[in-house]
C-alpha positions in Angstrom: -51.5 -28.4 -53.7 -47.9 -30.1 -53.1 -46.6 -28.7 -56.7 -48.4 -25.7 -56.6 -46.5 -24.7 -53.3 -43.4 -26.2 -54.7 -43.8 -24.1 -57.5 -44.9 -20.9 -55.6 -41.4 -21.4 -53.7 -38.8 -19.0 -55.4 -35.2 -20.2 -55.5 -34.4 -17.3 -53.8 -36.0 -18.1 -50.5 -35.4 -21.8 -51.1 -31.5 -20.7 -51.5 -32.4 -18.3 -48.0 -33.5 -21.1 -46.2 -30.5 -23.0 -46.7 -27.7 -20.3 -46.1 -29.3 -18.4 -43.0 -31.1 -21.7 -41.7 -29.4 -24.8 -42.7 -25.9 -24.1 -42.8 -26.0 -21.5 -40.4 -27.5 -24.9 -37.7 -24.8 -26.5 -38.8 -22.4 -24.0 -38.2 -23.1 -23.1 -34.6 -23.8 -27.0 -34.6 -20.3 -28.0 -35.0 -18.9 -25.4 -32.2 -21.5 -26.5 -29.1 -20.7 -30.3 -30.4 -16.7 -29.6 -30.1 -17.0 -28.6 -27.1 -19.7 -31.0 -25.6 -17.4 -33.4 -26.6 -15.0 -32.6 -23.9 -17.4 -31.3 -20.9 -19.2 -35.0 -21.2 -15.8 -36.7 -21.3 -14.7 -35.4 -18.1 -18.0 -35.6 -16.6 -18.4 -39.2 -17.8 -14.6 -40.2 -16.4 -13.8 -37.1 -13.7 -17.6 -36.9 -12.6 -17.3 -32.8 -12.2 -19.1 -30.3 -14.7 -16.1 -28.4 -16.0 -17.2 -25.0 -16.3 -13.8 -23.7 -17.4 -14.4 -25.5 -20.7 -15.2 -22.5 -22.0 -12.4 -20.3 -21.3 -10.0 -23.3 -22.3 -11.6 -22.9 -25.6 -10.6 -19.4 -26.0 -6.9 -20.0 -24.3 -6.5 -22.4 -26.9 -7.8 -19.8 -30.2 -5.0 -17.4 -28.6 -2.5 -20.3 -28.5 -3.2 -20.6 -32.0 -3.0 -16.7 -32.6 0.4 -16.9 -30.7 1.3 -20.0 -33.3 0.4 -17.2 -35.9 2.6 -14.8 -34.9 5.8 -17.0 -34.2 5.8 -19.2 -37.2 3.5 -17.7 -40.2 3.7 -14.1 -39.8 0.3 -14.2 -40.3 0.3 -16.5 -44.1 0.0 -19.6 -45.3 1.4 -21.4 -48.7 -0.8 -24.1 -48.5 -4.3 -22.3 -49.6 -5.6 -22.1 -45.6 -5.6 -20.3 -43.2 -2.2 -20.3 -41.0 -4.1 -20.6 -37.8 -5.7 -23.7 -39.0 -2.1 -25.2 -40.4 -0.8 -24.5 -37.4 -4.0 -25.4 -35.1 -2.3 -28.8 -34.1 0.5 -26.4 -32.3 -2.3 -25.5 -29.9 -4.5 -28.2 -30.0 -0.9 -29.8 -28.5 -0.2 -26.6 -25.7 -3.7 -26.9 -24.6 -4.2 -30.3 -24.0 -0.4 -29.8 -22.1 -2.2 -26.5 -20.3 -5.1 -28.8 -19.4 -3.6 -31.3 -17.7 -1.4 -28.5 -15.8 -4.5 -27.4 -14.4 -5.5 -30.6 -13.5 -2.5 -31.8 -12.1 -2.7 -27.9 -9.8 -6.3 -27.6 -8.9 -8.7 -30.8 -9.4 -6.3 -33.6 -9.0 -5.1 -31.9 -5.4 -9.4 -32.6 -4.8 -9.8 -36.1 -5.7 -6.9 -37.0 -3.4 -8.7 -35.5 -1.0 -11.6 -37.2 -1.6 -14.0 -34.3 -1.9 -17.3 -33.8 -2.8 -17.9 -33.2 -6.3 -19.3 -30.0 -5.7 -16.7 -28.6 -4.1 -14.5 -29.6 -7.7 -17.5 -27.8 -9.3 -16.6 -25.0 -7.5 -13.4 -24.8 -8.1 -13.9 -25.1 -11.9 -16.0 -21.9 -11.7 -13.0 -20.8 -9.7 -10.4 -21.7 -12.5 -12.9 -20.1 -15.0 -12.4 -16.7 -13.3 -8.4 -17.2 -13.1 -8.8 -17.9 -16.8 -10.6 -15.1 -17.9 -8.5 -12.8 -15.8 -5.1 -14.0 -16.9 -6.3 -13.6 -20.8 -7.3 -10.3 -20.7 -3.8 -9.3 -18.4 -2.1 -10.9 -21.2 -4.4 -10.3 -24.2 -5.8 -7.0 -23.2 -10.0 -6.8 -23.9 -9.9 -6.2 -27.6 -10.3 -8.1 -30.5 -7.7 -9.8 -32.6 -8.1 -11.2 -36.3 -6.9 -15.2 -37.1 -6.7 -14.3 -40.2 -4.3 -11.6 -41.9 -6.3 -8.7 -42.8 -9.4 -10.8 -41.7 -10.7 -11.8 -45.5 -11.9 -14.9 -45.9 -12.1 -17.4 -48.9 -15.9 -17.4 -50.0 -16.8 -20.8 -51.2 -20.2 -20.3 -53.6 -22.0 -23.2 -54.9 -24.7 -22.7 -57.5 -28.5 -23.4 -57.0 -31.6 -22.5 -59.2 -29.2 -19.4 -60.3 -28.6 -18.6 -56.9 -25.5 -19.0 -54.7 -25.3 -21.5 -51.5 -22.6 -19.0 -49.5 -20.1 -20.7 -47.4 -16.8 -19.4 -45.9 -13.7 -21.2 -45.8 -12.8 -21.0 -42.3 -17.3 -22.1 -42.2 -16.2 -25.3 -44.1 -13.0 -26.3 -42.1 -15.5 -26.2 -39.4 -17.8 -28.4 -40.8 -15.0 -31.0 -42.4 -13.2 -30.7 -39.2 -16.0 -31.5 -36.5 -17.0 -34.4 -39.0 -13.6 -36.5 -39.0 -13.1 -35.2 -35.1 -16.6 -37.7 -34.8 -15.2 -40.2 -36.7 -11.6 -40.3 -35.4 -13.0 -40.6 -31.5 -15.4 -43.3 -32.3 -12.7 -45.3 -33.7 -10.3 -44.5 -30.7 -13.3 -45.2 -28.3 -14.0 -48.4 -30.0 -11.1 -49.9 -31.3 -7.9 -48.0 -29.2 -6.4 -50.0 -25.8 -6.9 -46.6 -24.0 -10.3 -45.7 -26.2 -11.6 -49.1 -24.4 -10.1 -48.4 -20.8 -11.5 -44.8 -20.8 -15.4 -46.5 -21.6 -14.8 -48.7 -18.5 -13.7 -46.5 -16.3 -16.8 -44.2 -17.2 -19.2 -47.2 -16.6 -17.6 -48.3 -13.5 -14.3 -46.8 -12.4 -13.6 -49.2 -9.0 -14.0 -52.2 -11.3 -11.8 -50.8 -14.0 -9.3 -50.2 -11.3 -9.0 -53.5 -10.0 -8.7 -54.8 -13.8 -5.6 -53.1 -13.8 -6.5 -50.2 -16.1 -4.9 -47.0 -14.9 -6.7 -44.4 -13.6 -3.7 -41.6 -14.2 -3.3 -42.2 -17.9 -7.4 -42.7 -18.4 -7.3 -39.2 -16.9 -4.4 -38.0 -18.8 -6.0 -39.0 -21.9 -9.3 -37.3 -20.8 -8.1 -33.9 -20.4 -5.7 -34.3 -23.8 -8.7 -35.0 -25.3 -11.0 -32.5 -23.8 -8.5 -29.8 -24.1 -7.2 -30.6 -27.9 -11.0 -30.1 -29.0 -11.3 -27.5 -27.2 -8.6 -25.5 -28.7 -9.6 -26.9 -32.3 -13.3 -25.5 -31.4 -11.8 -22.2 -30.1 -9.7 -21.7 -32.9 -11.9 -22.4 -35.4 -14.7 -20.4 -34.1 -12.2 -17.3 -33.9 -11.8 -17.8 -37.4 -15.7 -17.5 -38.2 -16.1 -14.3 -36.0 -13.6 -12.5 -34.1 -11.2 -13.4 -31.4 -11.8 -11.9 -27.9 -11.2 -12.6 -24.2 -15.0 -13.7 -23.8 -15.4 -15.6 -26.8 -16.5 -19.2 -25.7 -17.8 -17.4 -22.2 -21.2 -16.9 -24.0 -21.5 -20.3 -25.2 -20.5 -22.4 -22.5 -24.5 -22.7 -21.0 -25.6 -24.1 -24.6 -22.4 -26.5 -24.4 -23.5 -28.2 -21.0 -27.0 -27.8 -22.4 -25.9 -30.0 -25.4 -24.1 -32.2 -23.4 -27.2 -32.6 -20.9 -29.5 -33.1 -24.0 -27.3 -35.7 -25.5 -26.8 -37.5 -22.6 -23.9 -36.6 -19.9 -21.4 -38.6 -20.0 -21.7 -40.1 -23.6 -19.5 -38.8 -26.6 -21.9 -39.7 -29.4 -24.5 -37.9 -27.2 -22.5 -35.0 -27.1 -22.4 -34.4 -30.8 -25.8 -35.2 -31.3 -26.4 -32.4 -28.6 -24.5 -30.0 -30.1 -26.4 -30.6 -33.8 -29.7 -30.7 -32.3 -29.2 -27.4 -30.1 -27.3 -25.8 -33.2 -30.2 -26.0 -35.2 -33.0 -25.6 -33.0 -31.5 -21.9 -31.5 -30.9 -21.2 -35.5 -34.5 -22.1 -36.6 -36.3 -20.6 -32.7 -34.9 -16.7 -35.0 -34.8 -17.6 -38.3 -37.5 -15.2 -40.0 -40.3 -18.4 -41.4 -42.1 -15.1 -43.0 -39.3 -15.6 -46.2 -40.6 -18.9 -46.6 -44.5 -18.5 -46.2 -45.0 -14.9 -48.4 -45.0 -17.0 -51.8 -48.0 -18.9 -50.3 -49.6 -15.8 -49.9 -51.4 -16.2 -53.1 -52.8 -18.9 -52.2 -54.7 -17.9 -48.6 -57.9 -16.0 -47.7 -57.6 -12.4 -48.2 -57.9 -11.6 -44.7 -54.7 -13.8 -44.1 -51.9 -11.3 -44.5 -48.0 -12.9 -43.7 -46.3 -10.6 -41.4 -42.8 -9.5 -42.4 -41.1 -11.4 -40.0 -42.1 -14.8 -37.7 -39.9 -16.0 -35.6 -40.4 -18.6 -32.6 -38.6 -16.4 -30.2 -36.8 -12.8 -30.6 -33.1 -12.9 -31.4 -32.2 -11.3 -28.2 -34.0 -14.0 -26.4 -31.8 -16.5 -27.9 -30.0 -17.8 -25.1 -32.9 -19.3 -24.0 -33.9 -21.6 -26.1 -31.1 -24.5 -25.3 -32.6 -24.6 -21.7 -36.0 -25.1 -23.6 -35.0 -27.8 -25.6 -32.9 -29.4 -22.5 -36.5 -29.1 -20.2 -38.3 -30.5 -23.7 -35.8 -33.7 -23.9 -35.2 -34.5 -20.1 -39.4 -34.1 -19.6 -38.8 -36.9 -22.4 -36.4 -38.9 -21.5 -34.8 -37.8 -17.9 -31.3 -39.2 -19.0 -30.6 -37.7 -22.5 -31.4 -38.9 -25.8 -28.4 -41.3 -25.6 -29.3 -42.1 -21.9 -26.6 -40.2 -19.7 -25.9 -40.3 -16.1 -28.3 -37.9 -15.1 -30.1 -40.0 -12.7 -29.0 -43.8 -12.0 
């Protein structure tokens, strides 16, 4: 039965599966985990959910659009895009943005020793001032990373089909890869890497160590903000660049974040992979897989055109699905967050 369904499978679904299921996971994948990375640092070290995460993302694709437009014109020599030659530029302005707006609106709050909701708050707050200084500046329209917004199709053979994959798709990929490499070295072998774990396991006794809270902080929200621009500006690159453009994905980033574990890095990725895929499987249409079986069930078995888990439209929801699944599961995250103590 095993080889007779292998062999029913055409390549051409088999090739399906992979571009509009696999990659596509791994695609949306990469962007929640980039920027779960950064809402669970500064939860795990500022203990505040940073709902402006979002917008920082899509101040730091502009950044990068400004970068464009000052130093490129718009091209690159090197066979990539100039956004993501020059993505460093922004990575660098919005981590220096993020700790402005630290430094003006949370930092003001810690001193004055106030409830973290009330620093929740006033993230939702600086989300609003975000959104409504990039569409003063920015306008509501939507702006290409890319001059004349082609894209370099990458197209790997299979069974005489094509795997499809677009350059700025596979800088995503490569880039969120050594982006989890590089911060588990810095977490685990860096001075400050090592400081920043303390002070997110206990911060009093990290302060009486002698570890700095200022530059753990400092660190956090270059960090925080350096990924975010990187997710930002690559995720413009994918799609399109507009004011609201990480707005729709922030809920599945804190869902990632939650799932992985709040507070823990590795969490955070895992979080974004596992919510990637599970949103891009909940639509994907299963019927392309399960019409070559069709030869082999009852005749009063007929495979519908289409089967999928939930309708695209209802998308959205199924992060908060898989959060309820996990923490039903295990209440603190699969990398056992500080959800409860």
């Amino acid at each position: 039965m095993e080889a007779g369904f292998l062999a029913a499978l055409p390549a051409q679904e088999l090739v399906f599966f992979i571009n509009r299921g696999l990659l596509a996971g791994l695609i949306i994948g990469s962007v929640y985990a980039l920027g779960a990375v950064g809402v669970t640092l500064i939860f795990g070290i500022l203990r505040f959910a940073h709902f402006a995460h979002g917008d920082m993302m899509t101040i730091g694709a502009f950044v990068a659009l400004i970068c464009v437009a000052l130093f490129s014109g718009g091209e690159s020599n090197l066979g990539l895009p100039a956004a993501f030659v020059l993505m460093p530029l922004a990575m660098a302005a919005t981590a220096f943005i993020a700790i402005g707006v630290d430094r003006a609106f949370y930092a003001p709050l810690r001193r004055a020793k106030v409830r973290p909701v009330v620093i929740v708050m006033s993230s939702i707050g600086v989300m609003l001032m975000m959104q409504g200084l990039v569409r003063l500046f920015a306008g509501t329209g939507t702006w290409q990373l890319e001059a004349g917004g082609a894209k370099t199709i990458y197209r790997l053979p299979l069974l005489g089909r094509d795997i499809i994959l677009t350059q700025p798709q596979a800088l995503l990929i490569g880039f969120t890869a050594v982006a989890a490499i590089a911060l588990h070295l810095f977490l685990t072998r860096s001075r400050m890497g090592k400081a920043m774990r303390a002070v997110s396991d206990n911060p009093d006794l990290a302060r009486v160590s002698g570890i700095s809270i200022d530059s753990v902080v400092r660190a956090t929200w270059v960090i925080a903000g350096a990924l975010a621009a990187a997710a930002g500006t690559l995720l413009a690159l994918d799609v399109t660049l507009k004011p609201d453009l990480a707005f729709n994905i922030v809920l599945p980033i804190f869902a990632a974040a939650i799932v992985g574990g709040i507070g823990q890095p590795y969490g955070a990725i895992a979080g974004g992979m596992l919510v990637g895929f599970t949103e891009t499987f909940a639509v994907f249409n299963w019927s392309v897989l399960l019409r070559p079986l069709q030869p082999f069930l009852p005749d009063f078995i007929d495979i519908p055109n289409r089967i999928a888990f939930v309708p695209t439209e209802y998308k959205i929801v199924v992060p908060f699905f898989i959060l309820i699944v996990v923490l039903i599961w295990r209440p603190t995250g699969i990398f056992r967050g500080r959800v409860v103590k």
